[in-house]
VOGU-3710 file (C-alpha; in Angstrom, 3 decimals, decimal comma):
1> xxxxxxxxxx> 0,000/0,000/0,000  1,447/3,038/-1,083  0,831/6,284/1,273  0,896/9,851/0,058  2,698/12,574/1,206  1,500/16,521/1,136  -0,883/19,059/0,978  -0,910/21,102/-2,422  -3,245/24,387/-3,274  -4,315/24,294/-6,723
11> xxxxxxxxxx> -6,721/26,121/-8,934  -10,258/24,802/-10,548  -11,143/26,037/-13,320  -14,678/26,881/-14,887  -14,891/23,257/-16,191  -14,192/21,452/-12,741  -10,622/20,811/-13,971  -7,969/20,991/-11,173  -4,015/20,799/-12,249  -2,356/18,513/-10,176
21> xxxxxxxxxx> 1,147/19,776/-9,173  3,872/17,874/-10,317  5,122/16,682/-6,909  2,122/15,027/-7,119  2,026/13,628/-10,129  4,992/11,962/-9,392  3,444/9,832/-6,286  0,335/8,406/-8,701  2,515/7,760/-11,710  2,685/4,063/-11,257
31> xxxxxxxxxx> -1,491/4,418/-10,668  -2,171/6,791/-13,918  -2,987/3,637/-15,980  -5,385/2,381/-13,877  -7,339/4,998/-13,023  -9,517/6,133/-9,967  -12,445/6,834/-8,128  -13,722/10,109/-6,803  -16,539/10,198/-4,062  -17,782/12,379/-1,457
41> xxxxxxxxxx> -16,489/11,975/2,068  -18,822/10,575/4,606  -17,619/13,101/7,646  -16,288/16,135/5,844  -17,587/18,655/2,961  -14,727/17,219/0,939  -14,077/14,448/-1,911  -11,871/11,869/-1,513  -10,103/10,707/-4,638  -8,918/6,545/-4,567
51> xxxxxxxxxx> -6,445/4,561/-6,418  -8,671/2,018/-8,341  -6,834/-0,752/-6,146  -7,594/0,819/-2,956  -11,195/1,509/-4,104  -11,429/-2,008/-5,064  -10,281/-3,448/-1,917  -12,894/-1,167/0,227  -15,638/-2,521/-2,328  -14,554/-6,176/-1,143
61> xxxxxxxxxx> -15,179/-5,020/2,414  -18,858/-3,242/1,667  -19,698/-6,303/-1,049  -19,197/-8,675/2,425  -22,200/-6,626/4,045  -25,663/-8,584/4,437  -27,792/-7,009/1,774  -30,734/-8,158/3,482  -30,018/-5,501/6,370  -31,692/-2,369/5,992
71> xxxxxxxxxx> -28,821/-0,314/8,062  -26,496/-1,732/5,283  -28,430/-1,286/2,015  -28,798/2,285/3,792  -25,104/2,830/4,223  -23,930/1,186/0,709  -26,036/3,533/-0,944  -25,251/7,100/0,668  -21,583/5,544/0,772  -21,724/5,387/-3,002
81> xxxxxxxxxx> -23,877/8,425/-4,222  -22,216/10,660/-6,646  -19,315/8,100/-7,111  -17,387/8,194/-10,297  -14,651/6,538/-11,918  -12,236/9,591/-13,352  -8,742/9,388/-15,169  -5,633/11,854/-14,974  -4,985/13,501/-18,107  -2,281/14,257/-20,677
91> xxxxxxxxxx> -1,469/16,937/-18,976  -2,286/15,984/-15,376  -5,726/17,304/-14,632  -8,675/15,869/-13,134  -12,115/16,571/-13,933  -14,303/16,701/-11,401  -18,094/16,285/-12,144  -20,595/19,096/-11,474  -22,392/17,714/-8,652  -19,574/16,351/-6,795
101> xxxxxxxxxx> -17,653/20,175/-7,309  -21,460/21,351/-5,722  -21,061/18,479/-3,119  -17,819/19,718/-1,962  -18,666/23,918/-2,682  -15,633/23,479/-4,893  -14,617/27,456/-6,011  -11,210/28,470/-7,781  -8,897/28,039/-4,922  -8,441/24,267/-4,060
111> xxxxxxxxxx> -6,361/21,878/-1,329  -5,550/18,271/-2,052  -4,192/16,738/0,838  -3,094/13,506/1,452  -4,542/11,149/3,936  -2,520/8,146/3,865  -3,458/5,918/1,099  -6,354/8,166/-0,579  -6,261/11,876/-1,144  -8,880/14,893/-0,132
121> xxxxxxxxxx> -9,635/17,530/-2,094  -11,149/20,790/-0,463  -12,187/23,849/-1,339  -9,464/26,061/0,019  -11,487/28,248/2,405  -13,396/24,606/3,737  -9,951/22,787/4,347  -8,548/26,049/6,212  -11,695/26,003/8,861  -11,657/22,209/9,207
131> xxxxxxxxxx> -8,168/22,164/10,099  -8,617/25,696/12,700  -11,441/23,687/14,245  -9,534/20,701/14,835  -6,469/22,719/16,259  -7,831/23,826/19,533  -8,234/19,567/20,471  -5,733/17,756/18,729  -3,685/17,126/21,271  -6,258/14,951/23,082
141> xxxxxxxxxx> -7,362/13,516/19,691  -4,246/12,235/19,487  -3,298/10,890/22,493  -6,729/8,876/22,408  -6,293/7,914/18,576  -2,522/7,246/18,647  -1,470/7,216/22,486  -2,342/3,497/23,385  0,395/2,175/25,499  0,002/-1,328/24,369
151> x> 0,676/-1,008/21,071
//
């Protein structure tokens, strides 16, 4: 599993179109062929854009689920809605469909930022609050996330 590294601001254009910087483009080269998935993220006004392996793997998970379980049929499809598989360009660029752009209140000014093996992209302005609201407790969050003694 390959993690990324790095938080970029970018620019969106009128199209949904967002120019990946090249530092990047280098970390998904050996993914380009394949492709990936874009989605909206189930706890943040934010997409999250997968490596088709890694999307495939978290399908294998969900496709495990009882589909005779309302709660599940429930969560499969609001985990799902809007999902698309997208490609990186020629020239590096992503298009990002209408709704999710709407989804996400996508402007001009954009962050992709890593989160381990997947990547978020935010609209600037979004991405600066959500990490200013997580500031004042993130000290506790991580002690009770990452601070377990027996590990």
């Amino acid at each position: 599993m390959q993690h990324f590294v790095g938080t970029y601001e970018c620019k969106a254009d009128d199209k949904g179109r967002i120019m990946l910087p090249m530092s990047l483009k280098k970390q998904l080269s050996d993914k380009l062929k394949n492709g990936f998935v874009i989605k909206r993220a189930v706890f943040s006004q934010c997409l999250e854009l997968y490596p088709l392996k890694e999307w495939d793997g978290l399908m294998e998970r969900i496709n495990k689920l009882n589909r005779f379980n309302k709660k599940n049929i429930d969560f499969i499809r609001r985990f799902t809605a809007g999902v698309r598989q997208i490609d990186i360009d020629i020239s590096g660029r992503i298009l990002i469909p209408k709704d999710l752009i709407n989804h996400a209140k996508i402007k001009k000014e954009v962050v992709v930022s890593s989160a381990v093996n997947i990547l978020e992209i935010w609209d600037k302005t979004n991405y600066e609050n959500a990490i200013d609201d997580a500031k004042f407790d993130f000290g506790n969050l991580a002690e009770e996330v990452m601070g377990d003694k027996d590990e």
